[in-house]
ChimeraX commands (.cxc) that place a marker at each C-alpha (Angstrom):
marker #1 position 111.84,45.62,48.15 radius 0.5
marker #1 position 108.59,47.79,47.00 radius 0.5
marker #1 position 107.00,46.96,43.48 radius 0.5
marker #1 position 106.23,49.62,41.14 radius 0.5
marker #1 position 103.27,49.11,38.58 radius 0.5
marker #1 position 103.54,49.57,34.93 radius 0.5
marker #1 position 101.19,49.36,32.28 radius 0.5
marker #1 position 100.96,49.65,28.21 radius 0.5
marker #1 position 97.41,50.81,27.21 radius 0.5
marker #1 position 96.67,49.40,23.80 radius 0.5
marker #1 position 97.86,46.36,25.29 radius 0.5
marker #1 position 98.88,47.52,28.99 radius 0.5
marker #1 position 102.50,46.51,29.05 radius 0.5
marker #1 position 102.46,44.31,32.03 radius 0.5
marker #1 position 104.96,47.15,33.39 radius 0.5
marker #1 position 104.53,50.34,33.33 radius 0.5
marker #1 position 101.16,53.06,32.12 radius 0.5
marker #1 position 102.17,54.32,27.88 radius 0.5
marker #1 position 99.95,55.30,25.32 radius 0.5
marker #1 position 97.35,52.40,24.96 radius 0.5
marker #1 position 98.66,49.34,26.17 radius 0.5
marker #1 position 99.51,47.70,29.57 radius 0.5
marker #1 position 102.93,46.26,30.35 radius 0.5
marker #1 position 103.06,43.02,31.82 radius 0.5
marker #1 position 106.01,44.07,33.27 radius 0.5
marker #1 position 106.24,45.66,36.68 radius 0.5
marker #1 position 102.89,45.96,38.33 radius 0.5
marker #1 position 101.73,46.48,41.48 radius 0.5
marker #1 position 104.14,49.32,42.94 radius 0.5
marker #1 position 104.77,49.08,47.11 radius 0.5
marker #1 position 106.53,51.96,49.05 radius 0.5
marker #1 position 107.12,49.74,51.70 radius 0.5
marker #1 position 110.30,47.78,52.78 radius 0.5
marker #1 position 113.43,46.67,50.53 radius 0.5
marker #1 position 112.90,43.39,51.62 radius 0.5
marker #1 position 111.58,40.82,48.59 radius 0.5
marker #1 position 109.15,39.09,50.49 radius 0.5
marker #1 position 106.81,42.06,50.35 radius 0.5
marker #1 position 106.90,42.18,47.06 radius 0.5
marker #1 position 102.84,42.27,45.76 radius 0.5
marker #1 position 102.99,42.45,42.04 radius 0.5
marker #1 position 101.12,40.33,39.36 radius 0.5
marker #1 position 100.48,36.71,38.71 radius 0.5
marker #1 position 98.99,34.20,35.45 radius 0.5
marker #1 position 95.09,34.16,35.82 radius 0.5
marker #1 position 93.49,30.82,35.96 radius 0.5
marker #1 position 97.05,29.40,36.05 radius 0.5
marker #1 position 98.73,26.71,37.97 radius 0.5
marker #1 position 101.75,26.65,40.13 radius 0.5
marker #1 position 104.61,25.31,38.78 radius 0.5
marker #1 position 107.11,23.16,41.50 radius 0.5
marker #1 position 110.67,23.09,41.46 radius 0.5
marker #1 position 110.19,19.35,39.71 radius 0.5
marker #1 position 108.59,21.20,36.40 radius 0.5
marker #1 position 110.56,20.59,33.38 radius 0.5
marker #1 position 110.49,24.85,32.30 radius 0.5
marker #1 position 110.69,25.76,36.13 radius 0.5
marker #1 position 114.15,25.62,36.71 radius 0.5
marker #1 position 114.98,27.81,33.78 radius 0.5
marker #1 position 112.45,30.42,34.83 radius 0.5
marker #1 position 113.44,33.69,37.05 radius 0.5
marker #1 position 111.93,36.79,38.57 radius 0.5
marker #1 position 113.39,39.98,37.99 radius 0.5
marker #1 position 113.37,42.88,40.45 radius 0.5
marker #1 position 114.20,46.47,39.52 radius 0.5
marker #1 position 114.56,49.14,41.94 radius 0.5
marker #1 position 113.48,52.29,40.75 radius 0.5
marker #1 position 112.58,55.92,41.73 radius 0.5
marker #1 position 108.84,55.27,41.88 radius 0.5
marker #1 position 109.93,51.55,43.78 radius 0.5
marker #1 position 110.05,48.64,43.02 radius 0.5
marker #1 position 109.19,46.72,39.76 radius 0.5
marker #1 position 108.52,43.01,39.40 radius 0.5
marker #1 position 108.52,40.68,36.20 radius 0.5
marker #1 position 109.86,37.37,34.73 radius 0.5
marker #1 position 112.50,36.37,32.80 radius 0.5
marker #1 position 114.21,33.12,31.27 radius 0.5
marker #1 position 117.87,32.07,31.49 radius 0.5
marker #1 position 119.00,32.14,28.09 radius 0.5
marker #1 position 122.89,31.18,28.87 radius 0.5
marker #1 position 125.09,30.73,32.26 radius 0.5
marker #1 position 125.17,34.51,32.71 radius 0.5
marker #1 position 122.30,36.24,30.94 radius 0.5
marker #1 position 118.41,36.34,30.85 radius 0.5
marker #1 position 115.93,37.21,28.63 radius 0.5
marker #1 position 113.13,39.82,29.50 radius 0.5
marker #1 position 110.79,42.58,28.21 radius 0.5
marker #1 position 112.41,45.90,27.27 radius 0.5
marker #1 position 109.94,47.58,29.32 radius 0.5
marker #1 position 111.38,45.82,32.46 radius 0.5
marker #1 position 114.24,48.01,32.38 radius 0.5
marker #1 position 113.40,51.21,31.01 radius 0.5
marker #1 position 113.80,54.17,33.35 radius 0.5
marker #1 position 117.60,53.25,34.37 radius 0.5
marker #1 position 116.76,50.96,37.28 radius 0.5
marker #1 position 119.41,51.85,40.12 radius 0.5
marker #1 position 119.50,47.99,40.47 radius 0.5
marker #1 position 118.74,44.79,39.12 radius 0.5
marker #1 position 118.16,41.40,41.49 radius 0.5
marker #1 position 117.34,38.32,39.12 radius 0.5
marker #1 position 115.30,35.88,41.90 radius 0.5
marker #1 position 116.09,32.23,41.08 radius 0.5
marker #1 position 112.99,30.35,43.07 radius 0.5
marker #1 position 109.30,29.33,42.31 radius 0.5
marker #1 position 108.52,31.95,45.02 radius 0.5
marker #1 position 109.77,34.96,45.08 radius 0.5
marker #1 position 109.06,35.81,49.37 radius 0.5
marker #1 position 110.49,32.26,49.90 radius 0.5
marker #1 position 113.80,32.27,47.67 radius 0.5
marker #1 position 117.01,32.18,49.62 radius 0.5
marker #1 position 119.83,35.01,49.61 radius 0.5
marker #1 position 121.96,32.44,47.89 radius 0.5
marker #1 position 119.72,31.89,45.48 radius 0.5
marker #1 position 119.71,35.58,44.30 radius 0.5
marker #1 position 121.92,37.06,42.16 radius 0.5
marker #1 position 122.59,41.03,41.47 radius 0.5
marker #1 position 122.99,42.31,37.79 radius 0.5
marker #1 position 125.51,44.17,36.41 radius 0.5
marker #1 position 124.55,45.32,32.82 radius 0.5
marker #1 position 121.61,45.15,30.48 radius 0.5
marker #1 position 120.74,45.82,26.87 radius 0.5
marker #1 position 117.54,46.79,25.22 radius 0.5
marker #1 position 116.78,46.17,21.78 radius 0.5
marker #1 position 117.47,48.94,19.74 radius 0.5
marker #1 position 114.33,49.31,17.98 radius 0.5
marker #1 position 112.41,49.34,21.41 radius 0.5
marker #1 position 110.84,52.86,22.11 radius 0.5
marker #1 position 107.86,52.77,24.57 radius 0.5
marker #1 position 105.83,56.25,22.78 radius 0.5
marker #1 position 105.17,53.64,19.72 radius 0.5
marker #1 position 102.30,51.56,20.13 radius 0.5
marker #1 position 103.68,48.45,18.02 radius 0.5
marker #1 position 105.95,47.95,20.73 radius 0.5
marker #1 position 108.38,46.31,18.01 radius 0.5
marker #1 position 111.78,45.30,20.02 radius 0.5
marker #1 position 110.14,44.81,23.60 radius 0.5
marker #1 position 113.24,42.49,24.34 radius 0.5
marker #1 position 116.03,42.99,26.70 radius 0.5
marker #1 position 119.04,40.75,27.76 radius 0.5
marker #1 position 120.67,41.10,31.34 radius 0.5
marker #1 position 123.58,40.10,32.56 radius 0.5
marker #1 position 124.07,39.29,36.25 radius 0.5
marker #1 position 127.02,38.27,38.31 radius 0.5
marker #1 position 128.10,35.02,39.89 radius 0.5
marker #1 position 127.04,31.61,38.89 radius 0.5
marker #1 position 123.55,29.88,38.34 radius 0.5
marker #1 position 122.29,28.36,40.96 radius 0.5
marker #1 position 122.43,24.42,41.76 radius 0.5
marker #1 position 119.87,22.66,38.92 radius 0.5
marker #1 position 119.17,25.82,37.43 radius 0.5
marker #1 position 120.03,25.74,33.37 radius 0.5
marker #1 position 119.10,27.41,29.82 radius 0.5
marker #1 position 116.27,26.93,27.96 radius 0.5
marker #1 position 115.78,26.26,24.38 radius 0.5
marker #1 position 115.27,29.17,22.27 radius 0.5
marker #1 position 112.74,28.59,18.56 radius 0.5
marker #1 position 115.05,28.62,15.61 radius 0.5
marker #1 position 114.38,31.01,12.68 radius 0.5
marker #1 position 112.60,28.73,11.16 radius 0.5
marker #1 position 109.75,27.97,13.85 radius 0.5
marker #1 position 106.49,28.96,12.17 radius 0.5
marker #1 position 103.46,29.58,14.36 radius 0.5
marker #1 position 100.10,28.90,12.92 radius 0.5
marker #1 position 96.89,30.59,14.23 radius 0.5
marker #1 position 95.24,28.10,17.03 radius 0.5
marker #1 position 97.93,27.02,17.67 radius 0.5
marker #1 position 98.39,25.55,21.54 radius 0.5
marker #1 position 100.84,27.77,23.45 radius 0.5
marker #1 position 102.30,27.56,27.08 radius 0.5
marker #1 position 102.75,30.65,28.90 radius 0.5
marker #1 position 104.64,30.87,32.91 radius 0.5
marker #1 position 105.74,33.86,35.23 radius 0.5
marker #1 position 105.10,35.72,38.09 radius 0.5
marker #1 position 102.45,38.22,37.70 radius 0.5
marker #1 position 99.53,38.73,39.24 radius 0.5
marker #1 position 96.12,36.55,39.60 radius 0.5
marker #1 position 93.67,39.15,39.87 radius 0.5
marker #1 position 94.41,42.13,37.23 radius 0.5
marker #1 position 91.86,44.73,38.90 radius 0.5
marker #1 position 92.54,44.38,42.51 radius 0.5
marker #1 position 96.86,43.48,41.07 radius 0.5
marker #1 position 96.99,40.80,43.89 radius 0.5
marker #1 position 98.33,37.18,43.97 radius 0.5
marker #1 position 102.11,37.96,42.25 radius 0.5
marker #1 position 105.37,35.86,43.20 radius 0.5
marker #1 position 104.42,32.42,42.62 radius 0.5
marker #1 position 105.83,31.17,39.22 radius 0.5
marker #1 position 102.68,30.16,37.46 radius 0.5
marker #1 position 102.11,28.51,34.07 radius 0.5
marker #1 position 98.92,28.08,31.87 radius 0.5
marker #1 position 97.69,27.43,28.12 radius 0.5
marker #1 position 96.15,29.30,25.44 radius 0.5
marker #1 position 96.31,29.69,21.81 radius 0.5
marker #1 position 97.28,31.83,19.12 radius 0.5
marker #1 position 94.92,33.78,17.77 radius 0.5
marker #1 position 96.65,36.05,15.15 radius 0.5
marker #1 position 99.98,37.82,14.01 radius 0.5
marker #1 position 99.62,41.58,14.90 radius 0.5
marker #1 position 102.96,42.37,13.06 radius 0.5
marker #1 position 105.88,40.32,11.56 radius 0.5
marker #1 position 107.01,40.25,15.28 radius 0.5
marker #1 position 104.02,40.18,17.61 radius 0.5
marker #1 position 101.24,37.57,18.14 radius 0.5
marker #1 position 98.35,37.72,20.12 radius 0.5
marker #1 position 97.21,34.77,22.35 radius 0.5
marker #1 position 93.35,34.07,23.64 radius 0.5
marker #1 position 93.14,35.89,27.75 radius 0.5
marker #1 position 89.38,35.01,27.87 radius 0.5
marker #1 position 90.00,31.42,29.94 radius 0.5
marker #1 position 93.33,32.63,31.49 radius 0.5
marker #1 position 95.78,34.92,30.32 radius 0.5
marker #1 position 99.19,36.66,31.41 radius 0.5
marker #1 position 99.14,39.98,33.48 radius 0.5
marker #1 position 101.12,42.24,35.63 radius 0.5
marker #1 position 104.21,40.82,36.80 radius 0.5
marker #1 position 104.48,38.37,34.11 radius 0.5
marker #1 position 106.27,40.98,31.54 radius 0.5
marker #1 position 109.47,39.11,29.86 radius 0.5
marker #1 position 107.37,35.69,30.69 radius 0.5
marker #1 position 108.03,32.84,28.09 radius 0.5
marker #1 position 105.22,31.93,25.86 radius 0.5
marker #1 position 106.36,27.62,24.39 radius 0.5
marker #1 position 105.53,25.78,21.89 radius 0.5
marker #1 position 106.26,21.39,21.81 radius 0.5
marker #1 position 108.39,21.11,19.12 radius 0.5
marker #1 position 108.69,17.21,19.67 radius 0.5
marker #1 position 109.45,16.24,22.83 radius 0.5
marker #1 position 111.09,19.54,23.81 radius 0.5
marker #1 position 109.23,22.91,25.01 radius 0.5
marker #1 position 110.90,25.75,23.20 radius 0.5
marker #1 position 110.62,29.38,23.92 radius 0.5
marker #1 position 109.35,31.42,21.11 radius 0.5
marker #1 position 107.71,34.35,22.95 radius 0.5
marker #1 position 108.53,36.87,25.35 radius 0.5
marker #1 position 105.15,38.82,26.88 radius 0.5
marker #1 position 104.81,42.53,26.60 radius 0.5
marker #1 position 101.30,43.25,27.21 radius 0.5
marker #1 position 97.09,42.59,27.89 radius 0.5
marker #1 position 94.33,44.44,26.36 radius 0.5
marker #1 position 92.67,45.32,29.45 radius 0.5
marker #1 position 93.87,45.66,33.40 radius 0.5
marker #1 position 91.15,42.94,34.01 radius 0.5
marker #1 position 93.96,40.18,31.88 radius 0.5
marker #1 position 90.62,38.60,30.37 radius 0.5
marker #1 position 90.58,39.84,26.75 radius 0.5
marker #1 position 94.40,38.79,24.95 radius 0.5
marker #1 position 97.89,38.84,25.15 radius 0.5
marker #1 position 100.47,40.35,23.24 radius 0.5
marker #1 position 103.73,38.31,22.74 radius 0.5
marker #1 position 107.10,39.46,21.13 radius 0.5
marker #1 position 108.11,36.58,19.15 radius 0.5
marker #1 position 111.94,35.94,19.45 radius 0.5
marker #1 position 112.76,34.34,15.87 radius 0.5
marker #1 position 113.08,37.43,14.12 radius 0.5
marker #1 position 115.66,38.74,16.94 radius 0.5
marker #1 position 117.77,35.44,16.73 radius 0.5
marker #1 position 120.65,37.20,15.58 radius 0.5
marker #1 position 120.91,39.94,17.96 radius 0.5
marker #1 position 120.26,37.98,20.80 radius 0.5
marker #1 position 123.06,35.48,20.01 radius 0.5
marker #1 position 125.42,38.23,19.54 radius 0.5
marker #1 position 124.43,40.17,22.51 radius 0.5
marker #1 position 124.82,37.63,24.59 radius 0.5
marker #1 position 128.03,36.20,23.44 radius 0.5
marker #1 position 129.32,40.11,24.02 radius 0.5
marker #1 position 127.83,40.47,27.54 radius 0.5
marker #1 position 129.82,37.09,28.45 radius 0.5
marker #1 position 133.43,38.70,27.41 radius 0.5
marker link #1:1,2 radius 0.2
marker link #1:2,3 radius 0.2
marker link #1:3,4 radius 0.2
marker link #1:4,5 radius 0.2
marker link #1:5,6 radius 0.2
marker link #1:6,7 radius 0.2
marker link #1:7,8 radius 0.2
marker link #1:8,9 radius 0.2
marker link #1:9,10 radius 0.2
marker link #1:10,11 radius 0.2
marker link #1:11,12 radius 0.2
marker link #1:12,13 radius 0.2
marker link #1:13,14 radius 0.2
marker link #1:14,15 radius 0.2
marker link #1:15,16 radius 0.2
marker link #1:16,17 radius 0.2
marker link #1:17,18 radius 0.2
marker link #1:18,19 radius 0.2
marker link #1:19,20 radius 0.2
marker link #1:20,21 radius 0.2
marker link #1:21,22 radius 0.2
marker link #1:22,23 radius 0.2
marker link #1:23,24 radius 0.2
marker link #1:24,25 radius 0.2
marker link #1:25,26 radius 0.2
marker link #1:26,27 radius 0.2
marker link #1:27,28 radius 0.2
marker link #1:28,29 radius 0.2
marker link #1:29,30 radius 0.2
marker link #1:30,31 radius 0.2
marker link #1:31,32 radius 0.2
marker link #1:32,33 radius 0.2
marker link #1:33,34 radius 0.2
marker link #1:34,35 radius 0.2
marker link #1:35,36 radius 0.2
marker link #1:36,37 radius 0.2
marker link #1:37,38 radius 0.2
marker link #1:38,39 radius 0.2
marker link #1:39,40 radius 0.2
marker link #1:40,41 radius 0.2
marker link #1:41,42 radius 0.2
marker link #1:42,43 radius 0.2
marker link #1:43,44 radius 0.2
marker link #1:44,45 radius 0.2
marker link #1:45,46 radius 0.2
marker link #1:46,47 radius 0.2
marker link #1:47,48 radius 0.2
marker link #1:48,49 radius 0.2
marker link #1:49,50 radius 0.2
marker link #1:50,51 radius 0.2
marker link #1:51,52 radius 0.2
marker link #1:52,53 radius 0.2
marker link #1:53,54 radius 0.2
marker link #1:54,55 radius 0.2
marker link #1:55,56 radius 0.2
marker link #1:56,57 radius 0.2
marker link #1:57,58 radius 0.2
marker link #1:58,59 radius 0.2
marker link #1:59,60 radius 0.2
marker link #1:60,61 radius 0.2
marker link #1:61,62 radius 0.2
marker link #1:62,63 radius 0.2
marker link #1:63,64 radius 0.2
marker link #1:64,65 radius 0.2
marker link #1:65,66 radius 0.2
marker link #1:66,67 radius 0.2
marker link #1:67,68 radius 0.2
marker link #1:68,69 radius 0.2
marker link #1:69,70 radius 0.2
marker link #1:70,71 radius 0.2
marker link #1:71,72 radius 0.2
marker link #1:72,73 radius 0.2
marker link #1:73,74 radius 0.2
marker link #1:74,75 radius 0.2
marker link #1:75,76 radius 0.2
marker link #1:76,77 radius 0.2
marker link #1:77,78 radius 0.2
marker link #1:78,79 radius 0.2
marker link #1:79,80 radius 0.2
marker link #1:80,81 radius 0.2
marker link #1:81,82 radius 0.2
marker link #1:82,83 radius 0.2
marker link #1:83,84 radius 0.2
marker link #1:84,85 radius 0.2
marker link #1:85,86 radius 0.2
marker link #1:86,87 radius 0.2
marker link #1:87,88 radius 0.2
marker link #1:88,89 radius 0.2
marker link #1:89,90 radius 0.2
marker link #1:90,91 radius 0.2
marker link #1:91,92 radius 0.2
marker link #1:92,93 radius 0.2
marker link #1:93,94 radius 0.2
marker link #1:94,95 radius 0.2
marker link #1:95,96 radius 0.2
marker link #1:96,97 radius 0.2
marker link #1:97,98 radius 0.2
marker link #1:98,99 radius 0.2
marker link #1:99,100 radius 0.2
marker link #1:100,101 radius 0.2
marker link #1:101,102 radius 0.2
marker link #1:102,103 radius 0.2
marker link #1:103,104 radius 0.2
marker link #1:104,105 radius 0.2
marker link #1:105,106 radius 0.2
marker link #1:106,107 radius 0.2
marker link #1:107,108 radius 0.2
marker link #1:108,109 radius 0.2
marker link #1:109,110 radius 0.2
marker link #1:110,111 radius 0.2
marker link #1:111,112 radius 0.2
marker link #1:112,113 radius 0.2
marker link #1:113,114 radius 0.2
marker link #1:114,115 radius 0.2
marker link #1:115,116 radius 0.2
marker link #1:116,117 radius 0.2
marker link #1:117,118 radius 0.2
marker link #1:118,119 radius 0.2
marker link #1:119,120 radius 0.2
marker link #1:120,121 radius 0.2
marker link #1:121,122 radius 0.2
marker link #1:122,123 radius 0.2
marker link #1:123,124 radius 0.2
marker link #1:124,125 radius 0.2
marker link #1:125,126 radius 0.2
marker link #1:126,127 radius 0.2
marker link #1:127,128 radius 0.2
marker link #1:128,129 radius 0.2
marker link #1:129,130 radius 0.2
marker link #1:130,131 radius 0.2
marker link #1:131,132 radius 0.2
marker link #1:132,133 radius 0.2
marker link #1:133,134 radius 0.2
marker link #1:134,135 radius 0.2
marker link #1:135,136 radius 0.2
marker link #1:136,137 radius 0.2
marker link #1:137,138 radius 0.2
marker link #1:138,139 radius 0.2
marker link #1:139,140 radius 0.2
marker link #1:140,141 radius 0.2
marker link #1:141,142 radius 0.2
marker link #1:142,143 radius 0.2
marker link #1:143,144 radius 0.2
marker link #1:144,145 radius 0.2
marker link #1:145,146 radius 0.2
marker link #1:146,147 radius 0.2
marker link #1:147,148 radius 0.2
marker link #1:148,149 radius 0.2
marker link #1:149,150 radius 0.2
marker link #1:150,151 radius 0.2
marker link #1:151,152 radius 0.2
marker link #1:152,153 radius 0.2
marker link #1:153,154 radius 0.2
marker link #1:154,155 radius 0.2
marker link #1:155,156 radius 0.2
marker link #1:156,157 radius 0.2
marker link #1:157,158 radius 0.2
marker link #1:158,159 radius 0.2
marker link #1:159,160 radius 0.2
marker link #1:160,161 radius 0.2
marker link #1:161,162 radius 0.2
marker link #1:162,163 radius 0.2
marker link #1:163,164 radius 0.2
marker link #1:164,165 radius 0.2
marker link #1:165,166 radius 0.2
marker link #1:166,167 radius 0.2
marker link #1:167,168 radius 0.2
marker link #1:168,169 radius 0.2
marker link #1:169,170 radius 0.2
marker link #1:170,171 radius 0.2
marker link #1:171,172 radius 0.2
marker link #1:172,173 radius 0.2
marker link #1:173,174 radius 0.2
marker link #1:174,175 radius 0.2
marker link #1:175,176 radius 0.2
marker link #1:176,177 radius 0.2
marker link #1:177,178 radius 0.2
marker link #1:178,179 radius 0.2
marker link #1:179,180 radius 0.2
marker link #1:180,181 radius 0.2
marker link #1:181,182 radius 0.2
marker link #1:182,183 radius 0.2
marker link #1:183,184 radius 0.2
marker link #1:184,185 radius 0.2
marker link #1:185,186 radius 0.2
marker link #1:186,187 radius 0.2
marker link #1:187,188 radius 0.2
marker link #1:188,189 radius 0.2
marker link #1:189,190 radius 0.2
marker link #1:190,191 radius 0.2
marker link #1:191,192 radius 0.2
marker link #1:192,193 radius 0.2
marker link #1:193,194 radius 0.2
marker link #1:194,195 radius 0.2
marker link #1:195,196 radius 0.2
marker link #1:196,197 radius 0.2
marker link #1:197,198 radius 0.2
marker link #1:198,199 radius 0.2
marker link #1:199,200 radius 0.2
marker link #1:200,201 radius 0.2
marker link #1:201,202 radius 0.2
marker link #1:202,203 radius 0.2
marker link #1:203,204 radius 0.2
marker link #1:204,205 radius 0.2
marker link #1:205,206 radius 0.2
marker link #1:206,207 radius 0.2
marker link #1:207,208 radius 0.2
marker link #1:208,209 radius 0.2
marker link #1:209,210 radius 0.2
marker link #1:210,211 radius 0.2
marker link #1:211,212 radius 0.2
marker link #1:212,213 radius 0.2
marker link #1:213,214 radius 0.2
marker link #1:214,215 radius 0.2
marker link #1:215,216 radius 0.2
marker link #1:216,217 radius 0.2
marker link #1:217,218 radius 0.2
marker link #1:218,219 radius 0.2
marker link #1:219,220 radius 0.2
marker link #1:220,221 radius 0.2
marker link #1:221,222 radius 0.2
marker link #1:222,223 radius 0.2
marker link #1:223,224 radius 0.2
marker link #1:224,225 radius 0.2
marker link #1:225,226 radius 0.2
marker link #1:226,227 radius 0.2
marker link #1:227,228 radius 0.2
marker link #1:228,229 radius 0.2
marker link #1:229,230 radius 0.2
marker link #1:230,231 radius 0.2
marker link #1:231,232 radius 0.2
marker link #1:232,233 radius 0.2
marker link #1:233,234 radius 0.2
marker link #1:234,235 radius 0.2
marker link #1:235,236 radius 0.2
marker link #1:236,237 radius 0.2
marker link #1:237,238 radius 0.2
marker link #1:238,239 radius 0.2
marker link #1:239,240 radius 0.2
marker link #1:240,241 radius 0.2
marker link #1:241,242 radius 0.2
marker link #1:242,243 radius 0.2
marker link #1:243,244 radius 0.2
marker link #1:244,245 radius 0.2
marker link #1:245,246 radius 0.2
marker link #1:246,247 radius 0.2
marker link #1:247,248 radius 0.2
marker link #1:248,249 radius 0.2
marker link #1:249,250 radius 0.2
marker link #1:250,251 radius 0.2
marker link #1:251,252 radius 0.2
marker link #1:252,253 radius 0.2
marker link #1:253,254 radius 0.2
marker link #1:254,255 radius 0.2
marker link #1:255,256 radius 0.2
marker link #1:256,257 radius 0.2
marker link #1:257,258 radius 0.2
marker link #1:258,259 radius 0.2
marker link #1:259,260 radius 0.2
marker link #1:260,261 radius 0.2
marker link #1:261,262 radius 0.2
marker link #1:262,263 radius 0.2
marker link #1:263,264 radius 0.2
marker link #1:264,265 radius 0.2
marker link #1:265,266 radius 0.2
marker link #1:266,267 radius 0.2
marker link #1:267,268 radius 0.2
view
């Protein structure tokens, strides 16, 4: 399969080129093969592999989206038995297909372990010309069962607050090196922390130590709520193609109510 690159200038959705922000979403764009081992797409920067034995690994997929320009790549968490959670920008354009990769790496996952979608849904609010980028959330539902040890996540409750500093975990499949858009398909995680609320539903997390980037659009972004990690964030976008400045991050509590319904509709 090729990858297409996508960016959000602003931010640069880790995706796809609009306005002033780059989309974490699909990046790095091949006009190769179809085959998804030559995928090259986006990684975490200064992050760390995460094995099959990771507690948030096996509830973590990569999402591939064949498209006119190619091929996109990004990441995506399993929000029930038949749906996942991603950026809207992962889908926009009316991808010809969707292949949801269930595997820490993407060139090493088994047929078996990939499964083909069959529907999607953007938020309604999401339109790409507005720089806000309010509603960058999309659910997709795929066909077949999850794969052997593969499960939901927890989702942050309306009533998670997020304080500025706070410690947050961030994971996907983007790219390591934002200029040269090498290193994607390994499912990566690192840290960072909060450093303020753009709008009622975007936060921006520190990129100078390590950061999300291409390929890593629809990523989660945790918080330790006890012993548990729970999802709060979903990332849209960087401030620069370099990934070293900060992160933009839909937060999910605000959407609880859509998401619940849209999922429980997608599953009848």
């Amino acid at each position: 399969m090729k990858v297409s690159k996508q960016q959000k200038l602003n931010g640069v959705f880790l995706g796809v080129f609009i306005l002033s922000t780059l989309v974490l979403g699909a990046c790095g764009v091949s006009k190769g093969t179809d085959q998804i081992g030559e995928l090259e797409s986006s990684d975490i920067i200064n992050g760390k592999t995460m094995g099959k034995s990771n507690e948030n690994s096996r509830s973590i997929v990569a999402i591939v989206a064949d498209k006119n320009e190619g091929q996109s790549l990004c990441t995506g968490t399993i929000v029930s038995p038949e749906v996942i959670l991603t950026a809207a920008h992962c889908v926009d354009g009316a991808p010809r297909s969707l292949h949801i990769v269930f595997g820490v790496n993407v060139r090493k996952t088994k047929e078996k372990d990939i499964r083909e979608a069959d529907k999607f849904t953007q938020h309604p609010s999401w339109k790409r010309h507005i720089q806000s980028g309010e509603g960058d959330l999309a659910l997709i539902h795929f066909k077949g069962i999850l794969p052997e040890g593969y499960s939901p996540l927890k989702l942050a409750s309306e009533s998670l607050s997020l304080k500025i500093g706070q410690k947050v975990l961030m994971a996907g499949f983007g790219v390591t090196d934002g200029e040269n858009e090498s290193g994607s398909g390994i499912l990566r995680q690192t840290s960072s922390v909060i450093l303020e609320q753009r709008n009622p539903t975007e936060f921006v997390t520190d990129g100078q130590k390590s950061s999300v980037c291409f390929g890593d659009s629809g990523g989660p972004a945790f918080v330790k709520v006890g012993k548990v990690y729970v999802q709060w964030g979903v990332a849209s976008s960087v401030l620069n193609k370099s990934c070293d400045d900060a992160s933009i991050h839909t937060a999910i509590m605000k959407y609880d109510s859509w998401i619940k319904l849209t999922i429980n509709k997608m599953q009848h």
